[in-house]
Structure formats: C-alpha cells, structure tokens
SERO-4910 file (N, C-alpha, C, O; in steps of 0.05 Angstrom, whole numbers):
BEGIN
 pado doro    nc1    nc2    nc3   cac1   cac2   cac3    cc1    cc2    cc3    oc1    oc2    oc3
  Unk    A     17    -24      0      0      0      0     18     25      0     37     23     15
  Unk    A     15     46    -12     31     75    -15     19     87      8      0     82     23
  Unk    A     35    102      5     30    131     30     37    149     21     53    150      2
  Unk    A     21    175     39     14    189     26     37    205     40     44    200     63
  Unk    A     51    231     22     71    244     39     53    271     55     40    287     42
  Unk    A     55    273     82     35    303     94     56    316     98     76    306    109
  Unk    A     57    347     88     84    358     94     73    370    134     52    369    146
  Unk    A     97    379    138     95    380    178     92    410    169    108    423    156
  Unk    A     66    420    178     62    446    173     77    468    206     82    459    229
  Unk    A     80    485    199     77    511    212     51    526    212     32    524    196
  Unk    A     54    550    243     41    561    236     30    582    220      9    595    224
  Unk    A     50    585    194     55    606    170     49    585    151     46    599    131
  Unk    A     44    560    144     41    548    121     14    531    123      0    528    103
  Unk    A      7    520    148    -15    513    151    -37    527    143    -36    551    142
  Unk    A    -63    511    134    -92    516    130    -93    536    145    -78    536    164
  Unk    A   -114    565    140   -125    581    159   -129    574    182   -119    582    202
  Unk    A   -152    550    180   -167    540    203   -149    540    222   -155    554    241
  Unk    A   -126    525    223   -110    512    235    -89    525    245    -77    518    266
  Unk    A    -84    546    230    -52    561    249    -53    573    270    -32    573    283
  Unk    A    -79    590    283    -73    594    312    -82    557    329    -79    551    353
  Unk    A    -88    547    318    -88    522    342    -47    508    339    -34    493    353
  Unk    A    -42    518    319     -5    508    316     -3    534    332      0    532    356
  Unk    A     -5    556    322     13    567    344     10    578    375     27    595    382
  Unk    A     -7    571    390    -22    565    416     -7    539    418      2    538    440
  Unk    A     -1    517    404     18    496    415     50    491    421     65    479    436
  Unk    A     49    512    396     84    512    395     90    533    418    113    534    427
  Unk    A     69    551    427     74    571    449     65    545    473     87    537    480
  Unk    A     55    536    480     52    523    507     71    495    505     74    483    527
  Unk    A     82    485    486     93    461    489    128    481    477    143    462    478
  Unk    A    138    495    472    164    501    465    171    504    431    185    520    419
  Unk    A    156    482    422    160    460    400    139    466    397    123    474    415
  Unk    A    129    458    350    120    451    358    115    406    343    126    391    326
  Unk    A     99    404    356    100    373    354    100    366    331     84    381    320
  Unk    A    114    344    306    109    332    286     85    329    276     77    337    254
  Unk    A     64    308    303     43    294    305     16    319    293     -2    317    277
  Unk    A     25    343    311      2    367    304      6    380    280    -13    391    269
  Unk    A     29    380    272     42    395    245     39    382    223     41    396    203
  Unk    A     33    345    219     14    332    207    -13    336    204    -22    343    182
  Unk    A    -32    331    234    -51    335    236    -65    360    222    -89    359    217
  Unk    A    -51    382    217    -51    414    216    -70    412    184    -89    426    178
  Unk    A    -56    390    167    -70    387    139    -95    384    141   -105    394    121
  Unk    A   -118    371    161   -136    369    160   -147    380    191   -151    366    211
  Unk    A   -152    414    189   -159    422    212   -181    416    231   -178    420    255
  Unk    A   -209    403    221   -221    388    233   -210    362    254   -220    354    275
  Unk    A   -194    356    243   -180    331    262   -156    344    279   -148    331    299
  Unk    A   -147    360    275   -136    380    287   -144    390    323   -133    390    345
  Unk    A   -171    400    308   -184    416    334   -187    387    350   -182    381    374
  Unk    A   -200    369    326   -219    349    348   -201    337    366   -212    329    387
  Unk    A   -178    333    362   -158    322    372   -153    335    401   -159    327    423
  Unk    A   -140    360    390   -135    378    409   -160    381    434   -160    385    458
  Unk    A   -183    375    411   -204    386    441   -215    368    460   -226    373    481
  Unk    A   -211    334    443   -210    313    459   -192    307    478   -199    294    497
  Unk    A   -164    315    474   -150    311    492   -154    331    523   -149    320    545
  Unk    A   -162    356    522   -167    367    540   -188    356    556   -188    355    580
  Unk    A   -205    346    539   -242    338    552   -218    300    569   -217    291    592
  Unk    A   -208    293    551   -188    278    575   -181    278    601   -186    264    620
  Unk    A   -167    304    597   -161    312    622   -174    321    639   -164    329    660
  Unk    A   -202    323    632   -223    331    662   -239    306    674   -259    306    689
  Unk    A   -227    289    663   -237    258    673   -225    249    707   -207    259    720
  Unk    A   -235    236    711   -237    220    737   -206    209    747   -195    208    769
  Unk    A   -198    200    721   -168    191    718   -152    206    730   -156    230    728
  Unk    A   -132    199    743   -108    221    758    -92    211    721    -95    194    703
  Unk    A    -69    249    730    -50    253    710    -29    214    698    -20    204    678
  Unk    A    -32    208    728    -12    179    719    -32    160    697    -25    150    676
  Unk    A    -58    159    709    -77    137    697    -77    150    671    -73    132    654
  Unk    A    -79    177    658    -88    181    634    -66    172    618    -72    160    597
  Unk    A    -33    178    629    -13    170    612    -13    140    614      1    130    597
  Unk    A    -25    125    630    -22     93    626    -46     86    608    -51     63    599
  Unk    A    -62    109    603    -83     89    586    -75    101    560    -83     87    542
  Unk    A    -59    127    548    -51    136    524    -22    114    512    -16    106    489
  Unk    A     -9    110    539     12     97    530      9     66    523     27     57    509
  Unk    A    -11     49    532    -22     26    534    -39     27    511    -47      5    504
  Unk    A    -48     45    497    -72     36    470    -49     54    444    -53     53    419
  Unk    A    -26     66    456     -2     71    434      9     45    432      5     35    410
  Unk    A     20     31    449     30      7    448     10    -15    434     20    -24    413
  Unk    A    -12    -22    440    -22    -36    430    -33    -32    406    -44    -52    397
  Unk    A    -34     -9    391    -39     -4    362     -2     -2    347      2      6    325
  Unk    A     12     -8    361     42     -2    355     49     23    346     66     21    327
  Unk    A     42     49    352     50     64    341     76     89    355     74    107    372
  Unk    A     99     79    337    120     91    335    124    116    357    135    116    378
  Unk    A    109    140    340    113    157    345    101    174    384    108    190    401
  Unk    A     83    157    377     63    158    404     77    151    433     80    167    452
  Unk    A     90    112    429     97    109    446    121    121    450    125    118    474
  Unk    A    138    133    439    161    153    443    155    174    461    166    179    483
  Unk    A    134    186    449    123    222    454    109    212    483    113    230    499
  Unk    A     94    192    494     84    191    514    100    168    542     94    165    566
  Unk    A    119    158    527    143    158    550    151    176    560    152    173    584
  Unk    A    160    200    551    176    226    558    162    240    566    172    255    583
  Unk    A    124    243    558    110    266    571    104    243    603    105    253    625
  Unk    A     99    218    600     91    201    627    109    206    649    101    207    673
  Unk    A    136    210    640    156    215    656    153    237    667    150    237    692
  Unk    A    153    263    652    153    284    673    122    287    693    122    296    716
  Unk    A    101    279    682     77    274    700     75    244    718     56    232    726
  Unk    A     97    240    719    102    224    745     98    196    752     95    183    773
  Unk    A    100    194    731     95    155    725    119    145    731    140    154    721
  Unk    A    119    126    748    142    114    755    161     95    725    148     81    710
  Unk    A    183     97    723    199     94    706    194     57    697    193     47    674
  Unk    A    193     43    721    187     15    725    157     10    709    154    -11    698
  Unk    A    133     34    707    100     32    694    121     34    664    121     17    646
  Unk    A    135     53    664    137     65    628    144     39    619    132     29    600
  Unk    A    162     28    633    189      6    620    163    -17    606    158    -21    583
  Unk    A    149    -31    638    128    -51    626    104    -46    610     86    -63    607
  Unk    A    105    -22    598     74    -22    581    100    -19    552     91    -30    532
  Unk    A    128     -7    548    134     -9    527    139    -37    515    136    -44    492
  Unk    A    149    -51    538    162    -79    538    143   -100    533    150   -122    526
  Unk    A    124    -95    535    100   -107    541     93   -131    558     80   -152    551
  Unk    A    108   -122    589    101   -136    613     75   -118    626     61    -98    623
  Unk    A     80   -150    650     56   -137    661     69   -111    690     92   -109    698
  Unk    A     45    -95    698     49    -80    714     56    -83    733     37    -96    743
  Unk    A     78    -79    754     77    -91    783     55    -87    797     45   -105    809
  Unk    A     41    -58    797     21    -39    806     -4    -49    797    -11    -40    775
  Unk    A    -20    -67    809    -35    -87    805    -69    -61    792    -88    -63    776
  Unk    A    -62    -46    806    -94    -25    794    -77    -13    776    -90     -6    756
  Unk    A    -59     -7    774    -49      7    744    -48    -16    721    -51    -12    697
  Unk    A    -44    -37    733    -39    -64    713    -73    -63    702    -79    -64    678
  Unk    A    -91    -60    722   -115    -69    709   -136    -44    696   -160    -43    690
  Unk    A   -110    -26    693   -122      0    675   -113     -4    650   -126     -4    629
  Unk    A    -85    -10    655    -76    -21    627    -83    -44    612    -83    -41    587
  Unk    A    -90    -74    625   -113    -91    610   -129    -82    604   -129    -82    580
  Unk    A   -154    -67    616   -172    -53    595   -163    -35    573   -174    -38    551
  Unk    A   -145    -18    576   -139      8    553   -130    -17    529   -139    -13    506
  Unk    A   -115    -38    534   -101    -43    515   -128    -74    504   -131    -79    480
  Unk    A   -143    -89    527   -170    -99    511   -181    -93    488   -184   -108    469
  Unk    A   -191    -60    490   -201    -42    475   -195    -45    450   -210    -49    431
  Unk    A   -171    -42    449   -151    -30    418   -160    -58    402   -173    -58    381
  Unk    A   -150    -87    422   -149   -106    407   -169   -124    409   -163   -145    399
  Unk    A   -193   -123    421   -214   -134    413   -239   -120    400   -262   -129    403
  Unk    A   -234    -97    386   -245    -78    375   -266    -63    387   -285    -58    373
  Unk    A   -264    -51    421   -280    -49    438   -304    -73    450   -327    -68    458
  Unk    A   -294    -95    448   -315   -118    461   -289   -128    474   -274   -145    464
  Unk    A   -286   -111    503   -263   -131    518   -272   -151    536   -296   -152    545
  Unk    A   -254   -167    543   -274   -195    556   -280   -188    581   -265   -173    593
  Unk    A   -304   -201    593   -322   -199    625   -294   -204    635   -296   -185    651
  Unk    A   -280   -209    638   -250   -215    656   -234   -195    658   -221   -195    679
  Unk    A   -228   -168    636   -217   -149    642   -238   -125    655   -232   -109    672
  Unk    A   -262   -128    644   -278   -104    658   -279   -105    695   -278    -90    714
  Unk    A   -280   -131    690   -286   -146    725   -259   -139    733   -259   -134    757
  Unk    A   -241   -137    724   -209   -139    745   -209   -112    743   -200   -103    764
  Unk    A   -218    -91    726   -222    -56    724   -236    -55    748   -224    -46    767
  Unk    A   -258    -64    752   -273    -56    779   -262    -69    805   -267    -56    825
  Unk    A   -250    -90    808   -241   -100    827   -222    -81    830   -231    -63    844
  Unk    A   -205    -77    824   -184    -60    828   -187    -27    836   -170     -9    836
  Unk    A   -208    -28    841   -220      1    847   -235     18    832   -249     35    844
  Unk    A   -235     17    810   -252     38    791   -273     35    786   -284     14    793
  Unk    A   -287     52    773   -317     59    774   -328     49    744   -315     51    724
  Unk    A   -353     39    746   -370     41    726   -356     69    699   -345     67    677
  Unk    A   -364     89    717   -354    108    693   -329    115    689   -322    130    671
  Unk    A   -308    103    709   -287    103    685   -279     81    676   -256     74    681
  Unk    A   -298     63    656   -295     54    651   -303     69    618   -298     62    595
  Unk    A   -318     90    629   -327    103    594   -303    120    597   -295    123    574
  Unk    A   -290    130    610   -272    153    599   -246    135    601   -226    148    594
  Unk    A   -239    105    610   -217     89    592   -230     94    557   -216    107    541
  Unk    A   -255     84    548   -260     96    522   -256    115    505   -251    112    481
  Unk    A   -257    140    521   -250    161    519   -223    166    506   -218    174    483
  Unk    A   -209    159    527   -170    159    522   -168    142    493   -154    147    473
  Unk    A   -184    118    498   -175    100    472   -187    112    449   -178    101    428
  Unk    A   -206    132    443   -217    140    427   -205    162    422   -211    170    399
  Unk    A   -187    180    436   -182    206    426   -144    190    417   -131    199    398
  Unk    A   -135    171    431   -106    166    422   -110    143    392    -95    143    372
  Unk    A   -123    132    395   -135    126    368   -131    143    344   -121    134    323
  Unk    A   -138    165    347   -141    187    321   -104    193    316    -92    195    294
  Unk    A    -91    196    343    -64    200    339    -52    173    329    -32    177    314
  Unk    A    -55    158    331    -41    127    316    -47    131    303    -27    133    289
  Unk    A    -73    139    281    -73    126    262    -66    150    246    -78    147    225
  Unk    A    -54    168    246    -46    191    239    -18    191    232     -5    201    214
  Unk    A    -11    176    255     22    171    250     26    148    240     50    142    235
  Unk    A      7    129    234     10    100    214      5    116    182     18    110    162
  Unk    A    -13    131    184    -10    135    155     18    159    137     31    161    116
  Unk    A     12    174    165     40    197    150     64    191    161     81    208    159
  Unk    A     72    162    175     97    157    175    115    186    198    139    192    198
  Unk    A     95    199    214    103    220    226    130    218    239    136    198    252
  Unk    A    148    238    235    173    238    252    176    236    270    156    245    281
  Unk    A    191    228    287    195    240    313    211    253    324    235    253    322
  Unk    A    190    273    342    210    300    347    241    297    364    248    279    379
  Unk    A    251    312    359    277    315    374    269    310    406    276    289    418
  Unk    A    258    324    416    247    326    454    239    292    449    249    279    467
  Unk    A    226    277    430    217    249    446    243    226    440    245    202    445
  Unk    A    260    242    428    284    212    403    295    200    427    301    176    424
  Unk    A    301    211    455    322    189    475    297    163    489    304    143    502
  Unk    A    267    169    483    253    140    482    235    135    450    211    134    446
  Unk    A    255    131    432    245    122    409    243     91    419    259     79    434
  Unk    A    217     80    404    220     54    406    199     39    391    175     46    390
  Unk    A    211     16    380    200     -5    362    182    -27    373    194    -43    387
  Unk    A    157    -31    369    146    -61    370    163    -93    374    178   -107    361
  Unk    A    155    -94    390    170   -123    392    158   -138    364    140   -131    348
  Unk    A    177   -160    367    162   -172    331    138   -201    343    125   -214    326
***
C-alpha cells in the first residue's frame, strides 16, 4: 500500500483553520509537535484532537492513569511515534519509570490497579471495543468505577485518532521524544 507524503506544517504554512491552534501549541509546548504539524492538513481533526484531549483531562483519571491508558492503546496499536512522545511526557507527569518500561516492553504491571487499567486500555484497541467480562471485572475489582470505565474509552478513542495519523503519515519524531524512540517487539 503507498502513502501518502503530509508535509509538517507551521504556523505560516498551515490551513487558515489551523494556524492559531499550531501556534497556541508551539507557544505552550516550546516546540512545535510533528504529530500536530501533520494533523494541521486536515484542521477538523486537528481541533478534534486537540479538544479531545483536553475533555481527557477533566476525567476521573489522575495525570498517571491518563498517561497509562494513552501509552497502553499507543502500544497496542504499535504506534511509533506515540509510544516515544508519551514515554517522555509520562515521565515528567510522574509515572514511575518501572509503569513506562512494562507497558513499552509489554510486561505486566507490578502496580496491580495500574496493571488493570492497562488490560482494559489495551483490551479495547485489540478486541475492537468488546473486551472480555474478565478485564472489565479486574477494572472494577481494582478500584474503579462504572464510569471510568467510559472515559478508559474516551483515552482509547481520542489516542486512536493519533495512531492512526502517524501510521499513515509515517510521522517523525521530534527531537524532545528521540532518547525514548521505540519499536514493537516482533
């Protein structure tokens, strides 16, 4: 199958729609990201992205749980660029180095309720949202609620749009994520 080349926009070359949401990012992140400078070609997916990820972060989930369920449905869709960019952001929001290592590696969690956030996030990806009565049940055993069990959905539905964004444009990866680049086991 070909691919398609997306050039990594700025916010001077990007679509109208789209350049103050690039440059509102490249001002709050330093940089700005490959992943958004792709996305930038089609500003609808752009915003939606952007505005899903925020509606993320007002979920139930603490900062650690959201990066274990972004980094757990990157891993399990294998995507390159993701699991790189969300090792390095998990890190500075405080995920223990031992969570990053086993969701890239693809062990299990020592942290038995983080372990059973990450069986569901990563269920999801690969049983095409019909995960089995055995991971929903170990989600609730382990402490969590009915509803977050919709905003694990949530995460898998808004990091979704970023995999498959970087499966099709082959997205780079930025400089800030290259010291955790990393490959799919085979």
């Amino acid at each position: 199958m070909s691919r398609l080349d997306y050039p990594l926009h700025t916010p001077e070359t990007a679509p109208e729609e789209a350049r103050a949401i690039l440059a509102e990012a490249e001002k709050g992140y330093g940089f700005l990201p490959n992943l958004l400078a792709v996305m930038a070609e089609a500003p609808a997916l752009l915003k939606g992205y952007r505005t899903l990820m925020a509606v993320f972060d007002e979920t139930s989930l603490s900062p650690i749980e959201r990066q274990v369920v972004l980094l757990s449905v990157s891993a399990e869709n294998e995507c390159r660029y993701c699991v790189a960019a969300h090792s390095v952001i998990a890190a500075m929001q405080g995920v223990p180095d031992d969570v990053i290592q086993a969701i890239r590696n693809g062990r299990p969690i020592a942290d038995s309720r983080l372990q059973a956030l990450r069986r569901l996030s990563a269920a999801f990806v690969r049983r095409r949202g019909w995960p089995e009565e055995a991971d929903i049940a170990a989600f609730l055993e382990a402490g969590y609620t009915r509803a977050q069990v919709l905003e694990v959905i949530l995460g898998v539905g808004v990091k979704t749009l970023s995999n498959y964004t970087n499966h099709v444009a082959h997205t780079p990866l930025d400089a800030a994520f290259a010291k955790a680049e990393w490959t799919p086991a085979a």
